[in-house]
C-alpha positions in Angstrom: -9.5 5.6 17.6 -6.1 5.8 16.7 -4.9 4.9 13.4 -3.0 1.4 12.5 -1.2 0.0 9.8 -0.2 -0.6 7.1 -1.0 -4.0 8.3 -0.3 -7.5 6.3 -3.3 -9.0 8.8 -6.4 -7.8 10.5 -5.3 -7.9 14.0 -9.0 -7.5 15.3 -12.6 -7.8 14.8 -14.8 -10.1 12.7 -11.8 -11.2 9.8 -9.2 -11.1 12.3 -5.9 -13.1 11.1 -7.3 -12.2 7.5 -4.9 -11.1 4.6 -5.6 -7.4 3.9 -5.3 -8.3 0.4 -7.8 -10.9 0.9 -10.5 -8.7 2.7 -10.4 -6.1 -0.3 -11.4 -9.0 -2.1 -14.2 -10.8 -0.1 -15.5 -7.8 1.7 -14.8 -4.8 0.2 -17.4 -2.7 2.3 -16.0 -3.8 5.7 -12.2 -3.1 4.3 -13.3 0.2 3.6 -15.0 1.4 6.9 -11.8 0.4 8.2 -9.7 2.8 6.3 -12.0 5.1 7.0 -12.4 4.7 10.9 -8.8 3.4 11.8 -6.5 2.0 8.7 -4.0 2.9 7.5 -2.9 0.8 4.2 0.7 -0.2 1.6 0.8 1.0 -1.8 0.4 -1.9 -2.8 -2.8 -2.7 -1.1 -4.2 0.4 -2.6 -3.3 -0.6 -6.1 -5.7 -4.2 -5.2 -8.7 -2.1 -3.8 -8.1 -0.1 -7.4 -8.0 -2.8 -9.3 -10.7 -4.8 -7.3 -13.5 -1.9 -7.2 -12.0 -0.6 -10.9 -11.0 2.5 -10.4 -11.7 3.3 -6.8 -9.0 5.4 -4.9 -8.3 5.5 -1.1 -7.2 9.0 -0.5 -3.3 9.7 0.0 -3.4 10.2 3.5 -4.4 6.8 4.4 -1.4 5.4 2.1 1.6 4.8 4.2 5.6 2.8 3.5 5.4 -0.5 5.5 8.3 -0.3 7.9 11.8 -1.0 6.1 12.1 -4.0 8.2 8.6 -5.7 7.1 8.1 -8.1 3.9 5.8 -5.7 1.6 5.8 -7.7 -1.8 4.9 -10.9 -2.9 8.5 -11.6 -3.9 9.8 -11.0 -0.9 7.3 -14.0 1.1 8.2 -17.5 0.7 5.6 -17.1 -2.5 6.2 -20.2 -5.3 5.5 -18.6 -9.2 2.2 -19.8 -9.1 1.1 -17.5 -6.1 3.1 -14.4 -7.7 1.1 -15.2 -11.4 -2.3 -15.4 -9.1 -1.5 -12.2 -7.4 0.0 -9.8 -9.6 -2.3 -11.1 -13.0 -5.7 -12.8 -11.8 -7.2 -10.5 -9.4 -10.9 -11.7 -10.2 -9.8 -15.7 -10.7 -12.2 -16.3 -8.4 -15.9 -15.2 -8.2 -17.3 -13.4 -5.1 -20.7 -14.5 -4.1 -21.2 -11.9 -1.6 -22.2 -9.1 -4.0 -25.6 -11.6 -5.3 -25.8 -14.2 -3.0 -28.7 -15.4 -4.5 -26.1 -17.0 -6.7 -23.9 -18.4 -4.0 -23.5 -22.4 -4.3 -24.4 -24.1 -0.7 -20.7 -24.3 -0.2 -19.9 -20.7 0.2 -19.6 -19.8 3.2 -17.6 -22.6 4.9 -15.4 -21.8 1.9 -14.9 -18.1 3.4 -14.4 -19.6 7.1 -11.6 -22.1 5.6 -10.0 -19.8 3.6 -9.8 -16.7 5.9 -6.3 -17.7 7.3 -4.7 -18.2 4.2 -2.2 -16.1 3.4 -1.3 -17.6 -0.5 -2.9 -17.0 -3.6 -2.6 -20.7 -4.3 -4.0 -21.6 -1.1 -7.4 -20.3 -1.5 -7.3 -20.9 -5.5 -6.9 -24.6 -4.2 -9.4 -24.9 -1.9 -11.9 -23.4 -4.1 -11.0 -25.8 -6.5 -11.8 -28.3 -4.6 -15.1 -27.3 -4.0 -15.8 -26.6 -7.5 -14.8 -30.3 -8.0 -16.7 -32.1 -5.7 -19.9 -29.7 -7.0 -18.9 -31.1 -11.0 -18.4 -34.9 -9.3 -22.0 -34.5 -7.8 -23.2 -33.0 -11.1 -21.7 -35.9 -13.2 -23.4 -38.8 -11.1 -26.4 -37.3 -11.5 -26.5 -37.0 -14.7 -24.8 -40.7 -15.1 -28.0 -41.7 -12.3 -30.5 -40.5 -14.6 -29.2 -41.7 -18.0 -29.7 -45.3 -16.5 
């Protein structure tokens, strides 16, 4: 196959239309069987997978320059300061259930579907917010149910 990238997107299979920043987050597996069978990957999405996996490198070969003419940092996107604080300074703000679903809430995966797209930090911090909400809201009428 010939080799692609760097990318911003997936442009095919399963997490198509996914942040690659995003995928070395959720699936960190699947983002590397695709550098190792097709992608080619920014500098700065080399620095995530290093700071996601602690220490894991993707070898230099596989690191290319995004053309001059592409966005290739979060301050160059239409990014508020919240999404630049998210991305450059909490990495791990949110958990990933994937590596011990056993601990996954019920909630999980639709919150993986619905958050694929999203291209901001504050987007998918949001949205899991929400769910972590609704989960403490159920929690709190329980317990309010069962002190009557």
């Amino acid at each position: 196959m010939v080799r692609r990238g760097p990318l911003k997107t997936l442009d095919c299979g399963p997490y198509k239309g996914m942040a690659i920043d995003t995928l070395i987050r959720t699936n960190t597996r699947y983002f590397m069987s695709c550098v190792k069978e097709w992608l080619d990957i920014s500098p700065s999405q080399a620095r995530t997978f290093t700071l996601v996996t602690s220490g894991g490198e993707i070898p230099p070969r596989y690191i290319k320059e995004f053309p001059s003419q592409e966005k290739t940092t979060p301050t160059d996107l239409d990014w508020t300061g919240r999404d630049r604080m998210l991305y450059n300074e909490n990495l791990d703000i949110l958990p990933n259930y994937d590596f011990d679903p056993s601990m996954a809430p019920e909630w999980w995966e639709e919150f993986k579907r619905r958050s694929a797209g999203f291209t901001r930090p504050s987007q998918i911090v949001n949205l899991y917010e929400s769910y972590v909400k609704k989960d403490l809201q159920k929690s709190l009428e329980m317990i309010c149910r069962d002190t009557r």
